[in-house]
LOTOR-445032 format. One record per residue: x, y, z of N, C-alpha, C, O in turn. Coordinates in steps of 0.1 Angstrom, whole numbers, plus 2048, in hexadecimal, padded with zeros to 3 digits. Layout:
N
XYZXYZXYZXYZ
...
! end
This chain:
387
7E6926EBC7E4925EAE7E9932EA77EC932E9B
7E993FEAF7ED94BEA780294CEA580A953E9E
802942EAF812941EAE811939EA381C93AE9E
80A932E9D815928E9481092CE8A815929E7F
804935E897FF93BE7C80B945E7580A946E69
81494CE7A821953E7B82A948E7783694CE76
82993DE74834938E6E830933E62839930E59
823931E5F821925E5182A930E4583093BE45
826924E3882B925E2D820931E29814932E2C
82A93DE2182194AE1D81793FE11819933E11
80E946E09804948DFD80E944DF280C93CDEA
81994CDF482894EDE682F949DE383794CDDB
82D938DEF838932DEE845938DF485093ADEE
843939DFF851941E0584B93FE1484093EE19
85B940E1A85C93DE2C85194AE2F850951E25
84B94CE39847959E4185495DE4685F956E44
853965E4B85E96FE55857971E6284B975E62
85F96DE6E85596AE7885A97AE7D86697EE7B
84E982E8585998EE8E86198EE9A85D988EA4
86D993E9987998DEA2872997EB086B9A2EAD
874992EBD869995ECC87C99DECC88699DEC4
8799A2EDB8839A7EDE88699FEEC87E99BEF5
89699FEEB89998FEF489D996F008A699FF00
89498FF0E89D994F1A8A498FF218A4983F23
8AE998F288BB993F2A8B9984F348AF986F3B
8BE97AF358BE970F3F8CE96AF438D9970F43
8CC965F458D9959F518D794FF4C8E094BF45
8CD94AF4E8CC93EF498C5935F3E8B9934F41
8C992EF308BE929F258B3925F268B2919F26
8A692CF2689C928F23897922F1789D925F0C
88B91AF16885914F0987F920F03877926F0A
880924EFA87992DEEE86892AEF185F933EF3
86691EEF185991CEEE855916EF885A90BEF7
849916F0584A90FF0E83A909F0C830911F0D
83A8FCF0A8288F7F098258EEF1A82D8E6F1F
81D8F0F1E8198EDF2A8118E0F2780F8DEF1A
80B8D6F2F8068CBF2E7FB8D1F2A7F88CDF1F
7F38DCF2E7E78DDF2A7E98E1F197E08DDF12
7F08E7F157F08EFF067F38E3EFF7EB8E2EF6
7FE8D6F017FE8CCEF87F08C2EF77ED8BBEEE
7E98C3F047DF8BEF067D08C2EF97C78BBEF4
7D48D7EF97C98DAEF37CB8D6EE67C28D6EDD
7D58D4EE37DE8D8ED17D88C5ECD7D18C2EC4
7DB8BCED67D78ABED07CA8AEED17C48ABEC7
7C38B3ED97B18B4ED87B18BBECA7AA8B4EC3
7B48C3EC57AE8CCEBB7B48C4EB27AC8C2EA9
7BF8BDEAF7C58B7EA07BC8A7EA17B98A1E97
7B98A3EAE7AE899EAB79D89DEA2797895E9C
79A8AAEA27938B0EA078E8B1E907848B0E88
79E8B6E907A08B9E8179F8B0E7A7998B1E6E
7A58A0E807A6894E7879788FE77793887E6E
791893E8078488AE81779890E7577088AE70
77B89CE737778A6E6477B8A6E577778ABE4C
78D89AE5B791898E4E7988A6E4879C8A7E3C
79A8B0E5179F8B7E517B38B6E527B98AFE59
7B88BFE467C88BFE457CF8C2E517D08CEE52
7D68BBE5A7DD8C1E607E88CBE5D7EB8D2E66
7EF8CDE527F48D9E4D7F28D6E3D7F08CCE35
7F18E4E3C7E98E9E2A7F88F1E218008F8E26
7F68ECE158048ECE0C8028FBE0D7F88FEE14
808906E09808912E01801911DF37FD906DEE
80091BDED7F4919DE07FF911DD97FF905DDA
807919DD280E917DC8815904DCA8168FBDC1
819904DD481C8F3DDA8108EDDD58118E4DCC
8058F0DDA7F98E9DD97F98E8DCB7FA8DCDC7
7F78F2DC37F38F0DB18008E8DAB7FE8E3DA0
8088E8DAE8138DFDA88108D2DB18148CADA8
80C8CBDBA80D8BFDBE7FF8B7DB37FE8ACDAD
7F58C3DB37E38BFDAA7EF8BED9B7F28B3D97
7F48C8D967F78C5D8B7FF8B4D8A7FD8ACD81
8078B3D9480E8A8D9080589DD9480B893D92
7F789CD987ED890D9B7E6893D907DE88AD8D
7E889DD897DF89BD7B7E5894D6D7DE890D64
7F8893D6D7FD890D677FD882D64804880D5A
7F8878D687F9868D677E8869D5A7E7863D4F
7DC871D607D286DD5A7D5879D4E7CB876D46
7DB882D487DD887D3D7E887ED367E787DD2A
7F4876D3C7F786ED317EF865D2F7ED862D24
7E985ED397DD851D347D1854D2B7CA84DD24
7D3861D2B7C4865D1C7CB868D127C7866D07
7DA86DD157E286ED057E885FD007EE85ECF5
7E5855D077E784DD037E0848CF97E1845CED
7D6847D037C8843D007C684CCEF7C0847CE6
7CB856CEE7C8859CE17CD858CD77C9858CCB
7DA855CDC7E7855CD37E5845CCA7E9843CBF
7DC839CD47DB82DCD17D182CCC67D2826CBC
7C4836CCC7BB838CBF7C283FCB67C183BCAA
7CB84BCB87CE84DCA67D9842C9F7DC844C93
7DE83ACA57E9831CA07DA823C997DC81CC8F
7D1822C9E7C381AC9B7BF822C8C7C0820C80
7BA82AC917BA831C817C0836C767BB839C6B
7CD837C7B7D9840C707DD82DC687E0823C6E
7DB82FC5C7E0825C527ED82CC497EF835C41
7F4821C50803822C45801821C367F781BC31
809826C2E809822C1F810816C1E80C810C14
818810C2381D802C24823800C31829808C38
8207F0C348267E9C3B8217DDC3C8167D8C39
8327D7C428327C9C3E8277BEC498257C0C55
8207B4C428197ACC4A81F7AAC5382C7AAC53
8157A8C628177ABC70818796C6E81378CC68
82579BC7E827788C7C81977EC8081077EC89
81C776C7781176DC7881675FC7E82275DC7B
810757C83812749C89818741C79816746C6E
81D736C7A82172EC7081B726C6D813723C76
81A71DC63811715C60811709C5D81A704C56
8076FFC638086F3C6E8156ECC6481F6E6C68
8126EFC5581C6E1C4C81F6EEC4281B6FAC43
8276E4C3882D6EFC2E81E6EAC238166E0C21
81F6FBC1A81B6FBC1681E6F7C048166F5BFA
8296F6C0582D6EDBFA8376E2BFF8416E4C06
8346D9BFA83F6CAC008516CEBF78546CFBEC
8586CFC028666CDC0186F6CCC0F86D6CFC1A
87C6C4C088846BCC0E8906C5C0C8956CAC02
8926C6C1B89F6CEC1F8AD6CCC1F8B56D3C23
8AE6BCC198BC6B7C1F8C76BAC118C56BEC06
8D46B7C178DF6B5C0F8DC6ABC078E46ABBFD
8D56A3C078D1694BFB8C269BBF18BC695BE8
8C06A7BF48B76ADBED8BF6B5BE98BC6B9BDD
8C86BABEC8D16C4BE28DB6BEBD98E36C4BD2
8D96B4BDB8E56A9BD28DE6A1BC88E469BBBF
8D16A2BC88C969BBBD8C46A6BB58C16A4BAA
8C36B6BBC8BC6BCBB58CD6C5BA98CD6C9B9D
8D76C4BB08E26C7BA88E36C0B998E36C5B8E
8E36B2B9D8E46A6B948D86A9B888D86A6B7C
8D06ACB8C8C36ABB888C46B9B788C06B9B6C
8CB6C4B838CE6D1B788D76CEB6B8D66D0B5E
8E36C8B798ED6C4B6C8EF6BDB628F66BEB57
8E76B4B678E36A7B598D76AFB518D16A7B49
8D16BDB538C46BBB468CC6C2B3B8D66C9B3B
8C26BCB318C66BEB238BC6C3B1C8B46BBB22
8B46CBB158A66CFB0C8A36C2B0B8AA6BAB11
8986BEB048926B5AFA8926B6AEC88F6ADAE4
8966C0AE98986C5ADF8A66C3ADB8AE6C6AE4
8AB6BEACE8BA6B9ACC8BE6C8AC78CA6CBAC6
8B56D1AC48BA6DCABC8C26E7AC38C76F1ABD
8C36E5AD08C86EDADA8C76E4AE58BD6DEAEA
8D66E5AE88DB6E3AF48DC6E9B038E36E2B0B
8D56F4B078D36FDB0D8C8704B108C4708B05
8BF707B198B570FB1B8B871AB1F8BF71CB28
8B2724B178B6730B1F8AC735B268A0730B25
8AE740B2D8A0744B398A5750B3A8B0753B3F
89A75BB3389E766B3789776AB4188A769B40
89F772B5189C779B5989878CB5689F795B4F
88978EB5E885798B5A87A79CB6486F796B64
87F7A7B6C8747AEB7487E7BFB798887C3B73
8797C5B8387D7D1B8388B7D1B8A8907C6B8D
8917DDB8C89C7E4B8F89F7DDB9F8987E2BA9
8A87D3BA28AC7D1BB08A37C9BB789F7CABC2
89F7C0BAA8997B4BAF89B7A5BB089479BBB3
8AE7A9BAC8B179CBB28B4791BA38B5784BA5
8B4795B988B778CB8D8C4789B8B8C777EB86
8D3795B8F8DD790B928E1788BA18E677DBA3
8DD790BA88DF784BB28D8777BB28DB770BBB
8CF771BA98C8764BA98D575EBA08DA753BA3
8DA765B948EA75DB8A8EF75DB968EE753B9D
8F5764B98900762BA6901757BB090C751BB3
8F0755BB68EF74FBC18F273FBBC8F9737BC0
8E973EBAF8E5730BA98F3729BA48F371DBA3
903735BA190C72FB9991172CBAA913721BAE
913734BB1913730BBE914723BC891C720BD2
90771BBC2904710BCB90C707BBF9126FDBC4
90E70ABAF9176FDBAB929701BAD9316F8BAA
92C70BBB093970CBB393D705BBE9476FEBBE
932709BCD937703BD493870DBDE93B708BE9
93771ABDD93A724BE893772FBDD938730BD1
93173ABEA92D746BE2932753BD993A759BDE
92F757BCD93875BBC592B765BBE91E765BC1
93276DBB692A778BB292B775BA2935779B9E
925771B9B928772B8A91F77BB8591F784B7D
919778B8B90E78AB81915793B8A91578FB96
91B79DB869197AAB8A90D7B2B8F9057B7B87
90C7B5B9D9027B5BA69017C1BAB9097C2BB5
8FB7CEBAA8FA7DABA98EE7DEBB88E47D7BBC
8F17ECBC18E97EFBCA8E37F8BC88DE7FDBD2
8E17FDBBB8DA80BBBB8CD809BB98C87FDBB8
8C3816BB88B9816BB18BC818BA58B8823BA0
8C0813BA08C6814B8B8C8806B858CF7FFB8D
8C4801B7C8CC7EFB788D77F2B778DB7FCB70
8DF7E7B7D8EE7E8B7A8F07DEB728FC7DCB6F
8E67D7B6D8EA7D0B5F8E57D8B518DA7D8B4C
8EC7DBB4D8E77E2B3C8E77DDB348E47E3B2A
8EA7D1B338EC7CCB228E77BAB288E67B6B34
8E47B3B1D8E17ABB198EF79FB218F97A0B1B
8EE795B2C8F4792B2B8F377EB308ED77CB3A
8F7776B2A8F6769B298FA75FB33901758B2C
8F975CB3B904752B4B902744B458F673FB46
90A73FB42907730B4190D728B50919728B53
904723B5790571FB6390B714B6490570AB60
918710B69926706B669216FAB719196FCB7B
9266F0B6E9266E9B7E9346EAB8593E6F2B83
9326E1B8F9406E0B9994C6E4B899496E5B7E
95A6E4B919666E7B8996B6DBB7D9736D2B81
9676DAB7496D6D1B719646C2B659686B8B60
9536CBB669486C8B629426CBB5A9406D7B5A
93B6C3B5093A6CDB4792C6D9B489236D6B51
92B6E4B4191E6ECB479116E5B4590E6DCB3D
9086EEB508FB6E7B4D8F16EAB408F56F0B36
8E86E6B418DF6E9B348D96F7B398CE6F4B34
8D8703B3E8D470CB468DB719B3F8E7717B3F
8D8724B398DB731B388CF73AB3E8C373CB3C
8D9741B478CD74FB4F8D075BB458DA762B45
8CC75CB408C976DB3B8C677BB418BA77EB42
8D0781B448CA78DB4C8CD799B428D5798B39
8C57A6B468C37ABB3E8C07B7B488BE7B4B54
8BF7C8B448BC7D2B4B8AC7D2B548A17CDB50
8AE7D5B5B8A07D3B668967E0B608997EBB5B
88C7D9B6287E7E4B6287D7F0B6A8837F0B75
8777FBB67877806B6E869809B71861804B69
86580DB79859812B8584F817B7985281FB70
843810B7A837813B6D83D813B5F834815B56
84A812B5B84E812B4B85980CB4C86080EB56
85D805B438687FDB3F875809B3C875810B32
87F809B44887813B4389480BB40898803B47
899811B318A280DB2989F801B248A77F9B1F
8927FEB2488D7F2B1987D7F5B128747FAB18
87E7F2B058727F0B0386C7E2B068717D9B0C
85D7E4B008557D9AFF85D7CFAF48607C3AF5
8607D9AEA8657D1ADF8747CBADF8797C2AD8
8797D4AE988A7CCAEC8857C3AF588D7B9AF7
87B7C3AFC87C7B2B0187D7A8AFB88579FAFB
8707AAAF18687A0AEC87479AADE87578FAD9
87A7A7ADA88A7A2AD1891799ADA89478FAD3
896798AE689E791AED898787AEB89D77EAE4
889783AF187F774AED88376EAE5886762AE6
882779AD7882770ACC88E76DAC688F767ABB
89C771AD08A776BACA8B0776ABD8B9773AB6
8A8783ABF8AD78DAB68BA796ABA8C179AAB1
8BC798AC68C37A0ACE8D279AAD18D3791AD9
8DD79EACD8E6793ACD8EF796AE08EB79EAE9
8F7790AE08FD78EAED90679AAF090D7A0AE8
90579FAFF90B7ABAFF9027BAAFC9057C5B02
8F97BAAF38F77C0AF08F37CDAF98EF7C9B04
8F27DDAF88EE7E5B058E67EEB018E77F7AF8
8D97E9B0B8CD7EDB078CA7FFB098CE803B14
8C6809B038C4817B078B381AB038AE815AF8
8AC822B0A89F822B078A482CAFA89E829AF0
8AE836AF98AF83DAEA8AC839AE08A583DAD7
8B5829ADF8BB824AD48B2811AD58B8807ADA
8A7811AD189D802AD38A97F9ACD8B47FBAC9
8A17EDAD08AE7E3AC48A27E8AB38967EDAB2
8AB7E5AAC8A77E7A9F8AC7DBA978B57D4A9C
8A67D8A8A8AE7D1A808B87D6A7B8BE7D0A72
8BD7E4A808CB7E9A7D8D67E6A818E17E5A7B
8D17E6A918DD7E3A9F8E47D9A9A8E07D0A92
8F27DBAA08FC7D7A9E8FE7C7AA28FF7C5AAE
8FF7BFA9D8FF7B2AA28EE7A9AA18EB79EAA5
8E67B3A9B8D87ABAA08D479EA948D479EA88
8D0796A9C8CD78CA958C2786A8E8B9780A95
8BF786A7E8B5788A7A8AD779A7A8A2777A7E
8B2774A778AD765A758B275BA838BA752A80
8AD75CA928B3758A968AA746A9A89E741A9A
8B6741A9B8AF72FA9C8AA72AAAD8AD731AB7
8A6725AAD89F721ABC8AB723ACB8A8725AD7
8B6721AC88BE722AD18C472BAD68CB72BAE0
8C0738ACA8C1748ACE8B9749AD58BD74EADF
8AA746AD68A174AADD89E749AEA8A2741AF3
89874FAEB89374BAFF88A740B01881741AFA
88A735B0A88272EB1087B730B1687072BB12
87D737B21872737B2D879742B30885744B2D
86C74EB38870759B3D86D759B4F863752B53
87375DB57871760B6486F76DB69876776B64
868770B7086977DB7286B77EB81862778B86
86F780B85877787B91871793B9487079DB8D
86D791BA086579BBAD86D7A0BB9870796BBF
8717A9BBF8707A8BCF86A7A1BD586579CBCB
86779CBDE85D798BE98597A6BF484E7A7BF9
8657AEBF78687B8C0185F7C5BFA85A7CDC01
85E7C4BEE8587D3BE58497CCBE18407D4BE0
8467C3BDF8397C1BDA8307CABDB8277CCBD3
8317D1BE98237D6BEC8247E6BE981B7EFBE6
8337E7BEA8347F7BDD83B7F7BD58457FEBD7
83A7EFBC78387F0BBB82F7FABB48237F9BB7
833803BAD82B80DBA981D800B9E81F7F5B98
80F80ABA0806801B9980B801B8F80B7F5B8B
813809B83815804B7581B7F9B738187F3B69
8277F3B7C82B7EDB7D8227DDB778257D7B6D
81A7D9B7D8107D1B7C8097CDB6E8047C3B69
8097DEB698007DCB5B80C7D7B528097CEB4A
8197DBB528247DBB4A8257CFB4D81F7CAB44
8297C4B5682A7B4B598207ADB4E8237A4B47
8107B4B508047AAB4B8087A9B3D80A79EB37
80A7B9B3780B7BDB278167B0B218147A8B19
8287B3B2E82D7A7B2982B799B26831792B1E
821796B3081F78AB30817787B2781A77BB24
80E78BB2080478EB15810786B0881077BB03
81778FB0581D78FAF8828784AFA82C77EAF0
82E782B09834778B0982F767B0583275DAFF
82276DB0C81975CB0681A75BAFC81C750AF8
819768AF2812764AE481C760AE081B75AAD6
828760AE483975CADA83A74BAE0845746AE0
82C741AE7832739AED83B736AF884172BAF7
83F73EB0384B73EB0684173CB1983B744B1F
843730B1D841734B2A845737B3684F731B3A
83F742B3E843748B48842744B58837742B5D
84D745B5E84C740B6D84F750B79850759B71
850753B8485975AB8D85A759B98854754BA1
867761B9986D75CBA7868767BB1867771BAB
866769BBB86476CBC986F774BD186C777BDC
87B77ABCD88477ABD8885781BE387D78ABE4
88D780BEA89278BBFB887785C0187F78DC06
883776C0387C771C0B87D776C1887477BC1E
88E773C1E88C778C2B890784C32898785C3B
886792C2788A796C2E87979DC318797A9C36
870798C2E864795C2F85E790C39854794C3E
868781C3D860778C4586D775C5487676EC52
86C779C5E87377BC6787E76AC6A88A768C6A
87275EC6E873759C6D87674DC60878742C64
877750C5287D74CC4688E753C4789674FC3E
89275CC4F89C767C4F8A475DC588AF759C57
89B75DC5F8A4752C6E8AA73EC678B3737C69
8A173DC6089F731C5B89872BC4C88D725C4E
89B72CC4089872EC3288E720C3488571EC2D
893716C41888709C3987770EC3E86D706C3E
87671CC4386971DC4985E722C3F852721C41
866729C2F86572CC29853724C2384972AC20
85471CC24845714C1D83A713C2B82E70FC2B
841718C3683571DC3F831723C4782C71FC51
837734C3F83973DC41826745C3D823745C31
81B74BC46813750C3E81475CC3680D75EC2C
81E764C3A823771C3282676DC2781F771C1E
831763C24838760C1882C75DC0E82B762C03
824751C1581874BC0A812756C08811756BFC
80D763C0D80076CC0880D778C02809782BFC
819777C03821782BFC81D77BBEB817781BE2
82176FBEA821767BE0815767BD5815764BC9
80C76BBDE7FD76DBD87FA77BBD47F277FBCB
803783BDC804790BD880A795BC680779EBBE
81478ABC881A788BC0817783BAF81D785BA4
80E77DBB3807776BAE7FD782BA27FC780B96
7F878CBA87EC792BAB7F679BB9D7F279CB91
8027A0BA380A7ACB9C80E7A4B8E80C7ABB85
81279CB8B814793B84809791B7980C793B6E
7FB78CB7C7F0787B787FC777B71801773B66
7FA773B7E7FD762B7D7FD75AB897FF75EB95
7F874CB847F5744B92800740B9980B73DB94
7FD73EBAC80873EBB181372FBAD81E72DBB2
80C729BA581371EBA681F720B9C829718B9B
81E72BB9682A72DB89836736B93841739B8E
83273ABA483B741BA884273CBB283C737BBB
84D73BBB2859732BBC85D743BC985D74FBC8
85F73BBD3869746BDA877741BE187A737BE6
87D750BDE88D74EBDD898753BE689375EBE7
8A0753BEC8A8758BF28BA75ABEA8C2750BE9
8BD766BE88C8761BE28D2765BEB8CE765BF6
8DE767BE98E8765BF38F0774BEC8F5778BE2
8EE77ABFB8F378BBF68FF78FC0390A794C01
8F878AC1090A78FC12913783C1D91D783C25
909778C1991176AC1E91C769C1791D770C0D
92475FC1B932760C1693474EC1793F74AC13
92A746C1B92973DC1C91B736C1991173BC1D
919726C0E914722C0C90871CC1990D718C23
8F771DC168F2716C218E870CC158E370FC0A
8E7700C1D8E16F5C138D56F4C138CF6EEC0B
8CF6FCC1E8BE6FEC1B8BC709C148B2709C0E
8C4715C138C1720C058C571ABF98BF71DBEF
8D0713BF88D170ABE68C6703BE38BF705BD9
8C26F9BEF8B76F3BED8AC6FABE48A66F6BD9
8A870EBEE8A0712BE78A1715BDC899713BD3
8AE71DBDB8B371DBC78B2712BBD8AE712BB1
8B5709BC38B66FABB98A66F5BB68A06EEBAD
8A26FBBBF88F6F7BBC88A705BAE884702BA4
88E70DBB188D718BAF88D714B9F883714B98
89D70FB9B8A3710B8E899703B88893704B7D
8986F9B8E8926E9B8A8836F1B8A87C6E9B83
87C6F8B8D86E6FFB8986F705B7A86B6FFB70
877713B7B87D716B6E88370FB63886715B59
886700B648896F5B5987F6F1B5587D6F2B49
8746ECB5D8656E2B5D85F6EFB4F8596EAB46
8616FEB50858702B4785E707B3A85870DB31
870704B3A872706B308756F8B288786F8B1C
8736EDB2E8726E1B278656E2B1F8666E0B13
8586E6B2484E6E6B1C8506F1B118486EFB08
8596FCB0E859703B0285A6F6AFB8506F1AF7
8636F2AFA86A6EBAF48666DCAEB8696D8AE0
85C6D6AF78526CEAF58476D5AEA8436CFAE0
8446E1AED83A6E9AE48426E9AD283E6E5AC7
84D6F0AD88576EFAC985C6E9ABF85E6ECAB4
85E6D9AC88666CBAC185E6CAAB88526CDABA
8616C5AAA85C6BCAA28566B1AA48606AAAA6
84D6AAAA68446A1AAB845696A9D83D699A95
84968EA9B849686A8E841679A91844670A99
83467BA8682C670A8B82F660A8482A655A86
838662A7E83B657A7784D654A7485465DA77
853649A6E861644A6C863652A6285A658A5B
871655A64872660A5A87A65BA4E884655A4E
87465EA4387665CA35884662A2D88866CA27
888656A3189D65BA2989865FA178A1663A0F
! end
């Protein structure tokens, strides 16, 4: 045992140095080391010994030793950092994020028909309306909600589905800025060769985050009432006035606006700055009082709902989409039944018949409530009229 104690591993992590004997001359190679039957005999008695005490048959050096404990401690210090990392990801709350996916739902929650014989009746349906009113020929609908929410791309998408293939007619802007400034009119055409429909979109500069930026209250409410003439370019400096150039003082029913839409994200609902909301109610307030009824659209459905992204007909039973809608609803202060959702067509290059479908529902919602201005407005004559 005192021989082999001369060879272990030092304390320092390092070989020993054994002392070199001094070698006598021989003839012939002997073994260095000679163990006799009895010495291998005593060496298996004693390591049975050792084993039977549970005793190491050979022992690391320190430093070996504290590096192999350190690395047997490494599995249970990442398992408690996990373990914590899980609790603070449980307690740490995001400022936003989007609903976690949910299962779909058993049926739709609003009834619609996905086919090409539904987009061919709902086309027909656009292009043949007329007012009820003989005094105008046209409904107009002004679009109105904030900065890059989609009121040009809804002109775009909608002249889109009657062209025939996708095309851009509003001028369609990616900043945070409106890239529409001025007052501008789309009369929505049919196929080539047809005459237009009864349908004008009105778009107009987008809302800005808690305040209407580059519009007043009162340059809306001039567009309403048919004061504000065409083209015109709105600056928060310069309001419209009874001065402005082109404004129209006495304007007749067909200057005016029918029905207003207001146009939402779907993707920003949930960070919309709060003023946002008060500014929507106040408009809706004053829009009532002018008679004028209001609907809105929903858009960037899919980029909300994973599966509406993969496939637009899942759209009605989707639970995200329904409780975005309600969200929607909430920022608005209006019921969900006045709000449609939309998908418009931003970097397809090709027409799909279940997103027309959703636009064509979309547009035939926005008729249903500007037919009632109109109903409200008509002369009602209770009797033969007197030549």
């Amino acid at each position: 045992m005192e021989e082999r104690n001369k060879y272990s591993f030092g304390s320092s992590f390092a070989f020993g140095t054994p002392k070199l004997l001094p070698s006598a001359p021989s003839t012939s190679a002997k073994p260095a080391i000679r163990m006799t039957t009895g010495a291998l005999s005593t060496l298996t008695d004693v390591s049975s010994i050792e084993r039977s005490e549970n005793k190491p048959l050979f022992t690391f050096p320190g430093a070996l030793q504290n590096l192999l404990a350190a690395q047997q401690r490494v599995p249970k210090m990442l398992s408690a950092q996990l373990q914590m990392s899980v609790q603070q990801r449980r307690e740490l709350k995001p400022l936003f994020a989007f609903p976690a996916a949910q299962p779909k739902l058993e049926s739709q929650w609003r009834d619609m028909e996905w086919t090409e014989e539904q987009k061919t009746s709902l086309m027909k349906t656009i292009s043949s309306y007329r007012p009820i009113c003989h005094e105008v020929t046209q409904a107009r609908v002004l679009l109105l909600g904030p900065v890059g929410s989609g009121k040009s791309s809804f002109v775009s998408s909608v002249q889109s589905v009657f062209n025939g293939r996708v095309t851009n007619r509003a001028m369609v802007g990616s900043s945070l800025t409106s890239f529409t400034k001025k007052l501008q009119s789309f009369h929505i055409h049919c196929q080539k060769g047809e005459d237009p429909t009864g349908l004008v979109l009105c778009d107009i500069v987008g809302l800005g985050g808690g305040e209407m930026t580059g519009l007043t209250l009162y340059d809306i409410l001039s567009v309403i009432k048919g004061h504000v003439p065409e083209g015109h370019k709105f600056s928060p400096d310069q309001p419209v006035r009874s001065e402005t150039v082109g404004y129209v003082k006495k304007p007749s029913l067909k200057d005016k606006i029918h029905c207003v839409a207001f146009v939402v994200d779907g993707s920003k609902i949930l960070t919309y700055p709060k003023g946002l909301s008060t500014t929507f109610q106040q408009l809706r307030e004053h829009i009532s009082e002018l008679g004028v009824h209001q609907v809105a659209l929903l858009t960037h459905v899919d980029q909300i709902c994973p599966e509406t992204a993969k496939d637009v007909t899942k759209v009605y039973e989707s639970r995200i989409i329904r409780d975005m809608m309600s969200k929607a609803g909430a920022l608005l202060g209006m019921s969900t039944s006045y709000i449609v959702p939309v998908k418009n067509y931003s970097s397809e290059l090709d027409l799909d018949a279940s997103t027309d479908v959703l636009l064509l529902s979309a547009v035939d919602h926005i008729l249903q409530y500007a037919e009632l201005y109109f109903q409200d407005n008509t002369p009602q004559h209770t009797g033969p009229k007197i030549v």
